[in-house]
N, C-alpha and C positions, 0 to 999 in steps of 0.2 A: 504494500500500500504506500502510498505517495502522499506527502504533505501539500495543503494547498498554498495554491499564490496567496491570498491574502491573510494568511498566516505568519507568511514568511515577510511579505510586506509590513505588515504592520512593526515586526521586531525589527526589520533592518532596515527602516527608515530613516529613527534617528540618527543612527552609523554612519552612512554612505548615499548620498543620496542618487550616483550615477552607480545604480542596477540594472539589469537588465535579464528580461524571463524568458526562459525557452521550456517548450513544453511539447513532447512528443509520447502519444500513446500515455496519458496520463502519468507521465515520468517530468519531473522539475529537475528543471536546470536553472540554476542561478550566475550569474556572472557579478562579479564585485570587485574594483579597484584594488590592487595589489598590496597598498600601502593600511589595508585597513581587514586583511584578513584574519591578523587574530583578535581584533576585535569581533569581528564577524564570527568568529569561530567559538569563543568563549562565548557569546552570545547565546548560538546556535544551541551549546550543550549546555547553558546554565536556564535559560528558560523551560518551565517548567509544561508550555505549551509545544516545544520542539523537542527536546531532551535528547540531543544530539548524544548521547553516550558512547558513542562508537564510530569510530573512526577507520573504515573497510580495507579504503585503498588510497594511496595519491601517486598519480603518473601524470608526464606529459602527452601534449599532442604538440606536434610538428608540424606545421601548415607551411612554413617553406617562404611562400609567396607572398604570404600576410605582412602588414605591417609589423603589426606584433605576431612574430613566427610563431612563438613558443604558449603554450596554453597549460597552465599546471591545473589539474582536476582532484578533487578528496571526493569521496564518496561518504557521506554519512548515512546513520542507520541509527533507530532511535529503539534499544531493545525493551525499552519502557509503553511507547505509542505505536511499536509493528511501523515504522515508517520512512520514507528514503529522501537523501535529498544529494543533488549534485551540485557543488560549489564550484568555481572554476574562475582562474586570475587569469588576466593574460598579460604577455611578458615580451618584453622587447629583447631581441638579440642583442643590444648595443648595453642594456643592463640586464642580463641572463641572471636578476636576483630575483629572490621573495624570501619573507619572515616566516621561519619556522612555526611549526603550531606543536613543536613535541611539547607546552608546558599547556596546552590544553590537552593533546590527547597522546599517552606514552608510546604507543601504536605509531605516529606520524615517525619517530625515529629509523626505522627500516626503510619505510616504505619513501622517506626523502633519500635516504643515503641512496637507496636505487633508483631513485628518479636523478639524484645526480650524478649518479653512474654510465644511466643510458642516454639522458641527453643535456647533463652539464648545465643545469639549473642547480647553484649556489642557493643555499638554504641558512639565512642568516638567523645568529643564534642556535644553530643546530650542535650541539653537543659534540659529536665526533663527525662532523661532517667528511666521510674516503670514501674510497671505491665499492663496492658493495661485490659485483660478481668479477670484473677484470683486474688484472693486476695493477697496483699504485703505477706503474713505470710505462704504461699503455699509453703510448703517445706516439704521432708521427716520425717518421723512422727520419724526414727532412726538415721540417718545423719546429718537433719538437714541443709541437703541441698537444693536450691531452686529447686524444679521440674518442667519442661517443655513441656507441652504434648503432641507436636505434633512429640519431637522425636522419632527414631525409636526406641530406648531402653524402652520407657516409656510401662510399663503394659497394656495391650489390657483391665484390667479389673479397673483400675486405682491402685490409691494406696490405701491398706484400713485405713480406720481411716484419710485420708487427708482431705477429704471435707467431712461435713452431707450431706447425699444425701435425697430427697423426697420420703414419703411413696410412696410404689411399692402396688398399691391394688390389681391389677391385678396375681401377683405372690405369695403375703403372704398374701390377704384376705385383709378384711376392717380394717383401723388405728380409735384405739378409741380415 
């Protein structure tokens, strides 16, 4: 079950007043200025008509072409009201930041270090903010800069020379 718009309106107006609603298949999407998400986010989980308690998932999306390319998403869940809500900043490649929410929900600590794993959104105030699944020293072999793979720039074939990859037997025959 899905919270309504004007639920969510009502709490996040004093906050922010550039929101904006998306609403697909009875599914809420919220979109809120980056500078004011953990306000929005303690908000979310301390009222006691949303009772965000739970915090599912946070990942990017990548739109490439966008002004603001980069879109960071939390998914909340309310195990008090059975009910869902999608949050979502979006983010300019030229300041690839956003404020952490690990001091509203403990759960946001994983799920940012892998967002800033796979597409290098810095998570200010993040506690241990490194690499989540590649190695700290993952960087382009000429630049020298840290590589992220899940964005859309990143090589369909990766990068060569960035990671040893495992004998391929099937393509080049048996590894002696």
């Amino acid at each position: 079950m899905y919270i309504s718009k004007e639920i969510v309106t009502e709490l996040l107006s004093p906050i922010c007043q550039d929101i904006e609603f998306y609403e697909f298949k009875e599914q809420l999407t919220v979109t809120v200025p980056k500078n004011k998400i953990v306000e929005v986010a303690t908000a979310l989980r301390d009222n006691p008509k949303t009772a965000f308690n739970q915090l599912r998932d946070v990942t990017a999306v990548d739109w490439l072409k966008k002004k603001n390319r980069f879109e960071v998403v939390y998914f909340l869940y309310s195990l008090d009201l059975l009910h869902r809500l999608r949050v979502k900043v979006a983010v300019d490649e030229s300041d690839l930041t956003c404020d952490s929410v690990t001091d509203v929900w403990e759960s946001a600590n994983w799920y940012e270090r892998e967002t800033f794993d796979m597409y290098g959104v810095k998570f200010i105030g993040h506690p241990d903010l490194r690499r989540f699944y590649m190695p700290e020293d993952y960087v382009d072999p000429d630049t020298k800069e840290p590589i992220h793979p899940l964005r859309k720039d990143f090589p369909l074939m990766g990068i060569p020379e960035s990671l040893p990859l495992p004998p391929y037997p099937e393509k080049y025959g048996a590894t002696k």
